[in-house]
Structure formats: C-alpha cells, structure tokens
N, C-alpha and C positions, 0 to 999 in steps of 0.2 A: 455572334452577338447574343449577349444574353438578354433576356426582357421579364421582366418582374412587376408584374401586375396586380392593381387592388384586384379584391374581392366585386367577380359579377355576381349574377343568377343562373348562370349556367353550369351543365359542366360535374365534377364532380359532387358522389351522391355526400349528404350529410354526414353520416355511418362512417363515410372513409376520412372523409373531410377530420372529423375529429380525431380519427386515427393519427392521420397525418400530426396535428397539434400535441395530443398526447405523447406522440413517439418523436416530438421535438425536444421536448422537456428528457424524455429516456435517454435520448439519445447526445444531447448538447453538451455531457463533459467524455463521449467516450469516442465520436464521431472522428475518424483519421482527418486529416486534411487535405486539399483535393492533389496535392502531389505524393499521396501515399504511395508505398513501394509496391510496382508493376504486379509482385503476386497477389495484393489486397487491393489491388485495381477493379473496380463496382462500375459497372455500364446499363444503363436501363435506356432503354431506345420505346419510343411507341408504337410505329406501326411494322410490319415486314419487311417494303421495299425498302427500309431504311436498315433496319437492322440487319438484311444481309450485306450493306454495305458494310455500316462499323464491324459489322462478324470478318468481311472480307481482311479491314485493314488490323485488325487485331488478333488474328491468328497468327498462332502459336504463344500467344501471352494471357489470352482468358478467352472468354465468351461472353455478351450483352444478355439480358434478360431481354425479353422480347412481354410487352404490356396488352397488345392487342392483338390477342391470339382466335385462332382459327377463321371462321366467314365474319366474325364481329363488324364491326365499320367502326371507326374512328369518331364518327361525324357524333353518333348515339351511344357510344361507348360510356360507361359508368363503374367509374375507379372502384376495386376491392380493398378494403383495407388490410391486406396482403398487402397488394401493390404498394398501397403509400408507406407500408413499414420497410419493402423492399427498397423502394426512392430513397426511402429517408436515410439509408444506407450507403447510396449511390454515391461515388464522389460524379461520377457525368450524366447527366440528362440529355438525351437527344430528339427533339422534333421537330416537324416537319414547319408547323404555326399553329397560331391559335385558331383559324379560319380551317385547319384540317383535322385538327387533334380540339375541341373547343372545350374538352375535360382539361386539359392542361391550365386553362387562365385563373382558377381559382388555387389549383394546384401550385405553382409557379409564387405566388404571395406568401405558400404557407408551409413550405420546403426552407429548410437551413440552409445560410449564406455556404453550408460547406458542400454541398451539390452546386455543380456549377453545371447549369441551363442552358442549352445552346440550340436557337433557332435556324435550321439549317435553311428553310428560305429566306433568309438574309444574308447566308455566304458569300462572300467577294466573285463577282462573275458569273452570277445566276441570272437567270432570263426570266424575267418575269411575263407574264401576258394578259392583256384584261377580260374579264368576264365577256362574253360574247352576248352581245347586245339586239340583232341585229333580226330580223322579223321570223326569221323559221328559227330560231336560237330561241328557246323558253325560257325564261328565268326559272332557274331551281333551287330551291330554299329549302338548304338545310336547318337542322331547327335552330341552329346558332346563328345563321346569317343577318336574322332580324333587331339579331339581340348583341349588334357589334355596339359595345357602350363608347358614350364620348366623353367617358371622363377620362383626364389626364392620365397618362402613362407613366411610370418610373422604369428608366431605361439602366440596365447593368451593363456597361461595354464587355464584352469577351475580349475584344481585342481593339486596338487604338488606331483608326482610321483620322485623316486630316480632312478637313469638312469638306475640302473639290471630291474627293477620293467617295467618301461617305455618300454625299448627294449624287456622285455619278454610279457608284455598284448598287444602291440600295432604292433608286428613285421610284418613286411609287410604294414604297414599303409602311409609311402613315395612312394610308390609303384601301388597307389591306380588303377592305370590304367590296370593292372594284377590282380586285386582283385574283385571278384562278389559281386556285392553292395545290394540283395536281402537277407540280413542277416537276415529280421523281420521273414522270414520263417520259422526260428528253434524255436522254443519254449523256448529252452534252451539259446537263446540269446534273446528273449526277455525278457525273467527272469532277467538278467543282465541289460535291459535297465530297466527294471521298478528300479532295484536298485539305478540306477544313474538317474532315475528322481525324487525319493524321496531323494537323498541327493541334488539335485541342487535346487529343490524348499523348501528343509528346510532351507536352507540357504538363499533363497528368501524372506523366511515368515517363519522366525522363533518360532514365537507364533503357528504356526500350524504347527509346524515339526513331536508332535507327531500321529497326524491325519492321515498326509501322512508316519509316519511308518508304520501305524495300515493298511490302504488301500495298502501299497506294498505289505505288507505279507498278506493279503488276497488276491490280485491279482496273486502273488506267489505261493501261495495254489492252486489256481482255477486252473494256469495254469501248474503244475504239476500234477491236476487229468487229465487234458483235452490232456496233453501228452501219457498218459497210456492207456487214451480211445481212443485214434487216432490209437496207435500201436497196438491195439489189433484188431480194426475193419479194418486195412490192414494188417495184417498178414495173410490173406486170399490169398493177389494178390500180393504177395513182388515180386514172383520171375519172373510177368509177365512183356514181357516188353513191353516200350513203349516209344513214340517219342513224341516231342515238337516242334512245331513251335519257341518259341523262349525262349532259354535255359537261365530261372529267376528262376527255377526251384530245384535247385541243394541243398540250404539246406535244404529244405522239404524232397526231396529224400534223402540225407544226414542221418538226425535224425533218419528214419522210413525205412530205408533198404530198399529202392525202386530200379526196375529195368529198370531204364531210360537207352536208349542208341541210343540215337544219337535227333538231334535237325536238323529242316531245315528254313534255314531264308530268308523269304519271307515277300514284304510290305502286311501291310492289305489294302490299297490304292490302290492297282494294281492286277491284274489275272496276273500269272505265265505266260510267253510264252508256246509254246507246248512243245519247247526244254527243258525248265525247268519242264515243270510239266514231262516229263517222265522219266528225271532226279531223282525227286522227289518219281515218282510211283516205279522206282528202289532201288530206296532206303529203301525205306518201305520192299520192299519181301526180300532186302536181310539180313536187320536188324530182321524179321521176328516179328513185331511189331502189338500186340494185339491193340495197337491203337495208333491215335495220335491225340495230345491235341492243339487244338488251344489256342486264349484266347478273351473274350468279343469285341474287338475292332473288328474280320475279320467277314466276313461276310459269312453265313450258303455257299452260291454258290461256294465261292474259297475254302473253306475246302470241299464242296464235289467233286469239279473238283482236288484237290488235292489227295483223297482219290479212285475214282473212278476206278473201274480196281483192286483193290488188296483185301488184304484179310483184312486189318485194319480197326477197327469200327471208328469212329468220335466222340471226346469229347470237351469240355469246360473246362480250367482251367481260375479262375480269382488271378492273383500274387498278386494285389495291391486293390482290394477290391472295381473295376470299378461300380458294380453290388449290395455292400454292404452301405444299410441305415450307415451313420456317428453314434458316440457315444461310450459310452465306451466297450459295447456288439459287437463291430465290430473287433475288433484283431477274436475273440472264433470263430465269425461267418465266417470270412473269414478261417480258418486253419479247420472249420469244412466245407466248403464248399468244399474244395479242395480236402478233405480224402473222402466225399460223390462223387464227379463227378470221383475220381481218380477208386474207388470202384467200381460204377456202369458202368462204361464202361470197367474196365480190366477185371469184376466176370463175364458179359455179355456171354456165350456161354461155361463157366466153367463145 
C-alpha cells in the first residue's frame, strides 16, 4: 500500500525538504517510469533490517540504497538533501511506517507520482500488536508519537484489495498510534514483507520478476530455518524474566515465548535523578527480574547506576541493528544477535 500524506511538522529538515521540491521540477521531464528496465532499476529503503531484506530478494539485479545509516535511529533521523535527490531518483521507496520512519510523512507528500511508496507494515499478512499498556510497561515517546496528526489522509493503493480482504489484513492500521511499529522483529512478518517486496519489484522490472521469485523463496527458506534455530536456542530462558529500558521489544518476545515484564523509560542523554533511579531500582526487585536490557545508544555508566543495588545482571539489546554492518546478511545477523545477548545474560547464574 502506498500512503501519501499532507504536509506535518515533523520529520524531514527544511534544507532537504526543499531539495526534494527543487529536484522535482529537475527532475519531472527526465524521471524513467516506475517499470523502468531491471538495469536502471532505483531502490531506496530506510532503515537496515529492511533493506537487507529487499538486498536479499534483489540480488543479482542491483542493490537498494540504504537512508539510515550506521547507530542513527529512524525515530530522530533528518533527511540529507543527498537523500531526497537520491529518492527523487528512485523508482521504489520502501518503509517500514510513519510511526517508525516519522521523516518519511512530509517526505511522502513531496516525492514525484514516479517513486512509488510502499509501506511495508501494511503488507497482506502482517501481525500487528498494540502498544503495551499495562502497569510495569511505561509509555515511551518518541518525539513523533505526540505529533500523530488528525488530519485526513490521502490513500495511494499499491495494490487492490476488496474491502472484507482490506479490513481483515490491515485492521487496526488507521489507528497506527496505538500500534507497536517494531514489526521487522518477528520473523514471521518479515516472511510477509519479503513477499510483498518481490511482488512490487516484479512489477517494477518485469523482465526480472522471475529472479526476485527465486530469491524470495530462498530468503523464505532461510528464514524459516533461522526461526527454528532461534526457538530452540531460547528455550532454555523462556520463563526467565526480564526488563527493557525501552519497550521495541514485544514481537521478538511475541514469536519466541519470552518472559519480559515490564520496561522503564529513560533518555540515554541524561542520568536518572536519584528520585528516579530508586524508583527504578524498585522496580526491578519487585518484578524480580533476571536482567535488564538496555540498547546500543545508553551509555555502560547509566545502566550500571541503574542497575546497582539489586539483583539484576546488565545486558545489551540492539532492535534496529545500530551495531550491524549493512547488507543483505544483516536482517539473520540482527535476530541472531538478540537471541545471543538475550541468552547469555538470562542463562548467566542458571
């Protein structure tokens, strides 16, 4: 599905923004059309676990630009007008949503009908899950979350669903601000995106549709072993529990029967006050939590002033693959990292 969005307040900077407009106007009599031929085939993906997918199903026919490079975060990211010249290029756009990518919704308005936008958490057969609500679960607010507008949407189909069809794969998708936007976590939803990135780029580059079948369903294969292996090698710690600093976590725990229970949110930019950190140290003894998991951005001092005082060991979870070389090897590498650090700090004292 595509989604084409007014203009918010978020999101991409000015600087780029204009680029983008500028280079609509450069670009409006020379832009190919989105079924250009497979070797002038343009892919721009936003974050990593994504684009090692589309890298996966499009090898041997090009390679995806990749937008959000190295420890960046999605959430705070701010378009280069690089980027928007490289988009404006693009015949495919691929992200995850506006609730994970929130530079995207300005972007999305101001992009040429000849990039065609595709939000892969609205793919047919995606699991959605709703924000965790629930008393040791903290609200965490990203800086977009606040700022989900309610003004009307103008919707681009990518593809033509019949309304039973629509309202039963996408339910909850108007809603997106009640919805955990860390979908890439499940395996089993990434299986889903890989399908619907081999039918959008077949349709891109027709002459190489059957290439990108061949590489879905090997990529499908791989990631149905790599599911089997992950569950087996936590089925050791399923029932042990454990805390999050900031709750991205839930369809990993989801798939794999994990026993997370509760999350506590905290900048990584800032030490806790005292009043907070013994808040904090409360909370641990009485969730009686085997550990808790930062993530690549805090820094080793505020997880041990966090930690200090209780019984909970100290780990590292990376959600977005801060810490992971780009390519098509980075979706395995990230879901295996995570089943490794989740492992090694719950087995810890077993």
């Amino acid at each position: 599905m595509t989604t084409r969005n007014p203009v918010s307040r978020v999101g991409v900077g000015a600087a780029a923004l204009a680029a983008v407009i500028v280079a609509g106007t450069a670009f409006s009599a020379t832009t190919k059309p989105a079924n250009a031929e497979a070797s002038a085939l343009k892919v721009t993906v936003t974050i990593k676990p994504v684009h090692a997918l589309v890298a996966q199903v499009m090898e041997g026919v090009g390679t995806p630009d990749l937008l959000v490079k190295g420890a960046a975060s999605p959430h705070t990211y701010a378009l280069k007008p690089s980027d928007a010249r490289a988009l404006h290029r693009a015949n495919v756009f691929f992200r995850v949503s506006e609730t994970v990518e929130p530079f995207t919704r300005k972007l999305t308005s101001a992009l040429p009908d000849t990039v065609r936008i595709v939000t892969l958490a609205e793919a047919p057969g995606i699991e959605l899950l709703s924000v965790r609500t629930g008393e040791t679960f903290e609200k965490h607010d990203h800086a977009h979350d606040h700022a989900h507008d309610d003004h009307d949407h103008k919707h681009d189909h990518d593809h033509k669903h019949d309304d039973d069809h629509a309202h039963h794969e996408h339910d909850g998708h108007g809603d997106a601000a009640t919805r955990d936007g860390h979908v890439w976590l499940d395996p089993e939803n990434a299986r889903k995106m890989i399908a619907e990135i081999a039918r959008v780029l077949s349709e891109a580059a027709p002459d190489k549709a059957e290439t990108f079948k061949a590489n879905a369903a090997h990529a499908d294969e791989a990631l149905a072993r790599l599911e089997t292996e992950i569950e087996r090698d936590l089925a050791p710690v399923k029932d042990k529990p454990f805390v999050v600093f900031h709750d991205a976590f839930q369809y990993f725990e989801h798939r794999f029967g994990l026993s997370a229970v509760g999350s506590i949110t905290i900048s990584p930019e800032a030490r806790p006050s005292a009043k907070r950190l013994t808040q904090i140290r409360r909370k641990l003894a009485e969730l009686s939590a085997a550990c808790v998991f930062s993530e690549p951005q805090f820094q080793a001092k505020l997880v041990t002033a966090v930690t200090e005082g209780t019984s909970a060991r100290a780990g590292t979870l990376d959600p977005e693959g801060a810490m992971v070389q780009p390519g098509p090897a980075a979706y395995e590498t990230l879901l295996r990292n995570l089943a490794t650090d989740l492992k090694s700090c719950l087995a810890e004292g077993s």
